[in-house]
VOKOLMI-886237 format. One line per 8 residues: number of its first residue (from 1); their letters; for each residue x, y, z of N, C-alpha, C. Coordinates in nm, 4 decimals, padded with zeros to 6 digits, m for minus. Example, Ala and Ser with C-alpha at 12.3 -4.5 7.8 and 13.67 -1.06 7.14 Angstrom:
# residues 2
1 = AS = 01.3190,m00.5690,00.7800,01.2300,m00.4500,00.7800,01.3200,m00.3300,00.7800 | 01.2850,m00.2250,00.7080,01.3670,m00.1060,00.7140,01.2900,00.0030,00.7870
//
This chain:
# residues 110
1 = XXXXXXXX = 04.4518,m01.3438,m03.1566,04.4829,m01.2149,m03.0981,04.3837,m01.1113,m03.1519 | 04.2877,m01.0367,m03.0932,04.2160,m00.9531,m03.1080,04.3249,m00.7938,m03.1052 | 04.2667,m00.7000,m03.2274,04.3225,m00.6020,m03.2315,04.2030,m00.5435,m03.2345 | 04.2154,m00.3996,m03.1401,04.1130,m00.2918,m03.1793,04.0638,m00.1932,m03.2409 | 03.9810,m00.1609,m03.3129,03.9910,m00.0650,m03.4035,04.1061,00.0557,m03.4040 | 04.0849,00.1026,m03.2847,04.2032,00.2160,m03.2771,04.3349,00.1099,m03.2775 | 04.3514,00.0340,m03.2488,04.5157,m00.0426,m03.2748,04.5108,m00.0662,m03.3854 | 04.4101,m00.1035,m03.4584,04.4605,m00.1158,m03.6378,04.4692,m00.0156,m03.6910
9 = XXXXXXXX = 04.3833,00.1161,m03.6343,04.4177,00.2429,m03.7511,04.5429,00.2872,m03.6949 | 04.5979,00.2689,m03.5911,04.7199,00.3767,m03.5163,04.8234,00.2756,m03.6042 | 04.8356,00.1375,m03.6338,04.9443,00.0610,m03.6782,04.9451,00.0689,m03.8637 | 04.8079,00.0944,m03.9066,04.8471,00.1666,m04.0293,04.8688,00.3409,m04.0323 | 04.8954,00.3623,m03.9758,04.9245,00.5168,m03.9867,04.8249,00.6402,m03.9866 | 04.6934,00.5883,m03.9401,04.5986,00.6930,m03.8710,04.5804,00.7286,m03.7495 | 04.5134,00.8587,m03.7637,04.5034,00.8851,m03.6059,04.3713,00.8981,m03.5834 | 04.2792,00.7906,m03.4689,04.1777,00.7518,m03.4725,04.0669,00.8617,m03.4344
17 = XXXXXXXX = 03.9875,00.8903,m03.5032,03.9082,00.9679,m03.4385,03.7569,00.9325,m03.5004 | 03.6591,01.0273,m03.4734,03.5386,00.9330,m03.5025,03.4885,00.9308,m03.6257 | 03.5609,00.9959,m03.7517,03.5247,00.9802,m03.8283,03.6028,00.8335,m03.9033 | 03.7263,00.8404,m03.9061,03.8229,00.7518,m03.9387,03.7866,00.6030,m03.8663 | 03.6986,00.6276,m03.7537,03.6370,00.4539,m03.6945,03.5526,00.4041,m03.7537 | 03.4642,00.5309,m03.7473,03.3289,00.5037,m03.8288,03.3628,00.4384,m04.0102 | 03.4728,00.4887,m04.0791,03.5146,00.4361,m04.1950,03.5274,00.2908,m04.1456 | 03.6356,00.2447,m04.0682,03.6859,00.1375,m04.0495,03.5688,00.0839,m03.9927
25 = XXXXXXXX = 03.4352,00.0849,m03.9480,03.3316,00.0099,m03.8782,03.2789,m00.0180,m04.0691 | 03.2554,00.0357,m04.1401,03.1708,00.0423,m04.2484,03.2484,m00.0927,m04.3361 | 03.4046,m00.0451,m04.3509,03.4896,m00.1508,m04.4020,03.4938,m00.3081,m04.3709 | 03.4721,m00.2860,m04.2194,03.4716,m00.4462,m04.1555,03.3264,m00.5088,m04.1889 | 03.1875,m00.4411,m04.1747,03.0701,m00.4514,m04.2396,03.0970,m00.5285,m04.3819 | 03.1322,m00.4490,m04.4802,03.1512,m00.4592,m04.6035,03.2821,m00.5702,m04.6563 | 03.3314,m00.6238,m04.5409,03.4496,m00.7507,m04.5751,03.4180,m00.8895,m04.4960 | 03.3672,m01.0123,m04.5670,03.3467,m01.0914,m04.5215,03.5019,m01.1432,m04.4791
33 = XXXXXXXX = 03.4576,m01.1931,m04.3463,03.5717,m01.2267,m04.2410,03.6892,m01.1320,m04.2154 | 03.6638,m01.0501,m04.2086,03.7334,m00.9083,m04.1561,03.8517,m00.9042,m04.0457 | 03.7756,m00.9902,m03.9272,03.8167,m01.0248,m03.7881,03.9296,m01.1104,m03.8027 | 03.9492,m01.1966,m03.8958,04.0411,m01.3194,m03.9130,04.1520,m01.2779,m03.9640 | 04.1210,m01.1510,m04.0775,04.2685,m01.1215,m04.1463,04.2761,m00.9997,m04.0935 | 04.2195,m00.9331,m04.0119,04.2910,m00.7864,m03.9952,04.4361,m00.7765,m03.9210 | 04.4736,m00.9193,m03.8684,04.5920,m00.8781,m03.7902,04.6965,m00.9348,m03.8805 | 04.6463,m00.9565,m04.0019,04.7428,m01.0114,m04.0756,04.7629,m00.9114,m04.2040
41 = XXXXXXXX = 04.6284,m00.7997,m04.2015,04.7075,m00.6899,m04.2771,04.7749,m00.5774,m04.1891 | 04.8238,m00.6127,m04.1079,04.9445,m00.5292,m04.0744,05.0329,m00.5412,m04.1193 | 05.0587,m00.6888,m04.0938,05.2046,m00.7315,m04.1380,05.2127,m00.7527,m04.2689 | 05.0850,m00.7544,m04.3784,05.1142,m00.7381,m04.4993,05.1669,m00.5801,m04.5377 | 05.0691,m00.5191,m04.4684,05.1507,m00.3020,m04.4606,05.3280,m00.2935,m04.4213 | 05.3309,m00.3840,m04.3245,05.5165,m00.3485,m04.2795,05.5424,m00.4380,m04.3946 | 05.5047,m00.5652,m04.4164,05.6188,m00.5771,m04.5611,05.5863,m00.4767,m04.6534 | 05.5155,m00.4637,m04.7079,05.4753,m00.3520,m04.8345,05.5925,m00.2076,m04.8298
49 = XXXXXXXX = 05.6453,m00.2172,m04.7360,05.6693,m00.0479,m04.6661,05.7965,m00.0338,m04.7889 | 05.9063,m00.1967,m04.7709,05.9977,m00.1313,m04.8308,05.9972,m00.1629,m04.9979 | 05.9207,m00.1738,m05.0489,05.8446,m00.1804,m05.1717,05.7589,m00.0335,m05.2457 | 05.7647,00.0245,m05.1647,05.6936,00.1392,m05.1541,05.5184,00.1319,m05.1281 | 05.5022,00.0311,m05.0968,05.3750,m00.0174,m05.1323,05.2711,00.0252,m04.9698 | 05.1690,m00.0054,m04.9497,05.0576,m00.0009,m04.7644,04.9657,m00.0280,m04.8109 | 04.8552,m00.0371,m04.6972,04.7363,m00.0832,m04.6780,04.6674,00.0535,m04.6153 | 04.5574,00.0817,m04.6538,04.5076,00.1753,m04.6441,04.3479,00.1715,m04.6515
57 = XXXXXXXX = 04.2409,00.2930,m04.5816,04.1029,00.2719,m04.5989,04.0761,00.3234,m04.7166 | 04.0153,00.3006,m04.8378,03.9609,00.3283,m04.9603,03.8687,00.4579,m04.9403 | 03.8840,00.5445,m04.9807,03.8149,00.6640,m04.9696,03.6404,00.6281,m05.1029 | 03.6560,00.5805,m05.1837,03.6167,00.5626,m05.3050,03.5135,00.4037,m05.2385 | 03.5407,00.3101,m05.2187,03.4937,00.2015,m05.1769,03.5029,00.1411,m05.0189 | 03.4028,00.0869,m04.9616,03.3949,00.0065,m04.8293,03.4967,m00.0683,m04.7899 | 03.6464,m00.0439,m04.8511,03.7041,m00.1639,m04.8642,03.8315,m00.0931,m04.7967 | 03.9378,m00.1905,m04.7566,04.0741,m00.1720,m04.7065,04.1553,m00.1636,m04.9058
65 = XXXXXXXX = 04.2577,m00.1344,m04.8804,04.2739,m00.1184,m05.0209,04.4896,m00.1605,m05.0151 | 04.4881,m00.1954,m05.0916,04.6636,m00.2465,m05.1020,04.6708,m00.1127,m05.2381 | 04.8089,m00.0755,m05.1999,04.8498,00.0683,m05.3014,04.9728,00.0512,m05.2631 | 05.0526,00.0325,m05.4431,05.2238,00.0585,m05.4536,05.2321,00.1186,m05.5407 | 05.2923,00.2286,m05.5043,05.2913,00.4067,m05.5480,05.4614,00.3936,m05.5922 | 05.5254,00.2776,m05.6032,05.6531,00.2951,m05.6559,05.6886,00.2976,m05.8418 | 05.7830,00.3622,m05.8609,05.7583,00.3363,m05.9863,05.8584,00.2344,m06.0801 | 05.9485,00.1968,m05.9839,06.0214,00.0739,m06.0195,05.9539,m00.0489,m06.0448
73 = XXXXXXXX = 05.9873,m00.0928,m06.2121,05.9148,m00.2118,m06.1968,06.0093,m00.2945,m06.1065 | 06.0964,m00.3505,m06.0436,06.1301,m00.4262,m05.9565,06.0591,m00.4489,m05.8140 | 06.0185,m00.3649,m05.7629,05.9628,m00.3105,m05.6736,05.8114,m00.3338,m05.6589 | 05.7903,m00.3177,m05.7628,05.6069,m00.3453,m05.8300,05.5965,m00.5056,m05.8038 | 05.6960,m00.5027,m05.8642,05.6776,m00.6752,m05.9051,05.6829,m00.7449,m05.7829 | 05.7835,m00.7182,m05.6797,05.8421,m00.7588,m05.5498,05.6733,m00.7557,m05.5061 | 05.6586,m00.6314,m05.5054,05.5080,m00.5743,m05.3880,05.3888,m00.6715,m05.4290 | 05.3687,m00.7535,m05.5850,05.2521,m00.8019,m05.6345,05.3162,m00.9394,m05.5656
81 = XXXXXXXX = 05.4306,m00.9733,m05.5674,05.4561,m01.1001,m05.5304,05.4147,m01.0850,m05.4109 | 05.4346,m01.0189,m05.2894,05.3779,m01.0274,m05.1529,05.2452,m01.0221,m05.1865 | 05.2119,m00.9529,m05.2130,05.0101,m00.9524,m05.2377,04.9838,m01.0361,m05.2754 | 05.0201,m01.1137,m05.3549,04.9273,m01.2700,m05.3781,04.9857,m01.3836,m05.2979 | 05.1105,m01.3540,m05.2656,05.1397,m01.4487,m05.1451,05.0679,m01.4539,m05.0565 | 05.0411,m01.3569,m04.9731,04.9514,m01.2977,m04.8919,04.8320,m01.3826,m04.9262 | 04.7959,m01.3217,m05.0189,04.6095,m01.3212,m05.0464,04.5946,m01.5078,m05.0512 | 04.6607,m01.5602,m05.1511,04.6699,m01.6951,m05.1865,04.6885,m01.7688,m04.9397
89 = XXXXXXXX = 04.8016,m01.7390,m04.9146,04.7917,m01.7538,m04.7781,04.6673,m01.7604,m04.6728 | 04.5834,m01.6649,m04.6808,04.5177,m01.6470,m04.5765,04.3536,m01.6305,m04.6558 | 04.3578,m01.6889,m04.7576,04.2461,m01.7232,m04.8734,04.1353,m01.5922,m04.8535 | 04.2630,m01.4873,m04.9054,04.1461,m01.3429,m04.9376,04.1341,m01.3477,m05.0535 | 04.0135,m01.2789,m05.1085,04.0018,m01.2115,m05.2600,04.0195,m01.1072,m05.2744 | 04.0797,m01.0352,m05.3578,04.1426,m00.9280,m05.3896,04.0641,m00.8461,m05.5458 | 04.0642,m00.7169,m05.5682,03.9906,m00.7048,m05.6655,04.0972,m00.5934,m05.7405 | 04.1593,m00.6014,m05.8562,04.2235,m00.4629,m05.8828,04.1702,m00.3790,m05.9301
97 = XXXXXXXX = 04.2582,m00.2750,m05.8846,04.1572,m00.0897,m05.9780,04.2032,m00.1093,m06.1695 | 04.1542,m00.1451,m06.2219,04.2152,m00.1060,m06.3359,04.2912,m00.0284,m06.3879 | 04.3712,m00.0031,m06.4534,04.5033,00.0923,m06.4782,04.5831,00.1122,m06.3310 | 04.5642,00.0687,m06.2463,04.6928,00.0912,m06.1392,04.7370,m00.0135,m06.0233 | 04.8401,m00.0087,m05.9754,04.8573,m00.0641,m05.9040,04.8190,m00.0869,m05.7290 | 04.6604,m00.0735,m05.7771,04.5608,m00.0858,m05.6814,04.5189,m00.1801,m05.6139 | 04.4440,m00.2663,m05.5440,04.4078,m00.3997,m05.4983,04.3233,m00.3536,m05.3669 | 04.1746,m00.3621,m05.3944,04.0914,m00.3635,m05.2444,04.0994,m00.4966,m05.2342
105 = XXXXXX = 04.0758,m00.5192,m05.0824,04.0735,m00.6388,m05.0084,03.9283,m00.6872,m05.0041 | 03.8738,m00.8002,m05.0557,03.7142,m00.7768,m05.0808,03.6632,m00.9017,m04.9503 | 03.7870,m00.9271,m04.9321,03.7228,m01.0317,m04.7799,03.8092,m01.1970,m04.8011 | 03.7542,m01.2819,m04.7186,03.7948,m01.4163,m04.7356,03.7130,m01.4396,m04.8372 | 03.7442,m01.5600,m04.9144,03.7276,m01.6334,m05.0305,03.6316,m01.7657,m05.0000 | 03.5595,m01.7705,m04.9842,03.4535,m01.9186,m04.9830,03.5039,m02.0204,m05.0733
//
């Protein structure tokens, strides 16, 4: 199933315009196999939701970025268990921000 740029930014919670494409053109550049998992970080964003956790464009790096802004460790823990479920699943590599509960998406895994 092909999704289009504007259907992936409108389903994570942007509203597409040409600067916000142009991010997401730079991101898909900068993520080996991009095309394969983007329809599968959606549905990693709707699980994340009730975790407090989403998927989001990295302002800071080329990258899509996983962020759980909750401060329950239960919740944390829940949200890291989906993220490596995830990642381990659909054989992405993941990179964390140090000190937070950060995670860019750095592409599929060779």
């Amino acid at each position: 199933m092909h999704i289009p740029s504007e259907g992936l930014l409108t389903q994570l919670g942007y509203h597409p315009d040409e600067r916000i494409i142009a991010q997401l053109q730079t991101v898909e550049e900068n993520t080996p196999g991009f095309e394969q998992i983007k329809r599968h970080v959606v549905a990693l964003s709707d699980h994340l939701k009730s975790y407090g956790g989403y998927v989001a464009i990295s302002n800071s790096k080329p990258y899509l970025k996983i962020k759980i802004e909750t401060e329950e460790p239960a919740k944390v823990e829940l949200a890291k268990e989906e993220i490596f479920k995830w990642a381990d699943k659909y054989n992405v590599a993941l990179q964390k921000v140090p000190n937070k509960e950060t995670y860019y998406i750095l592409g599929i895994s060779k």
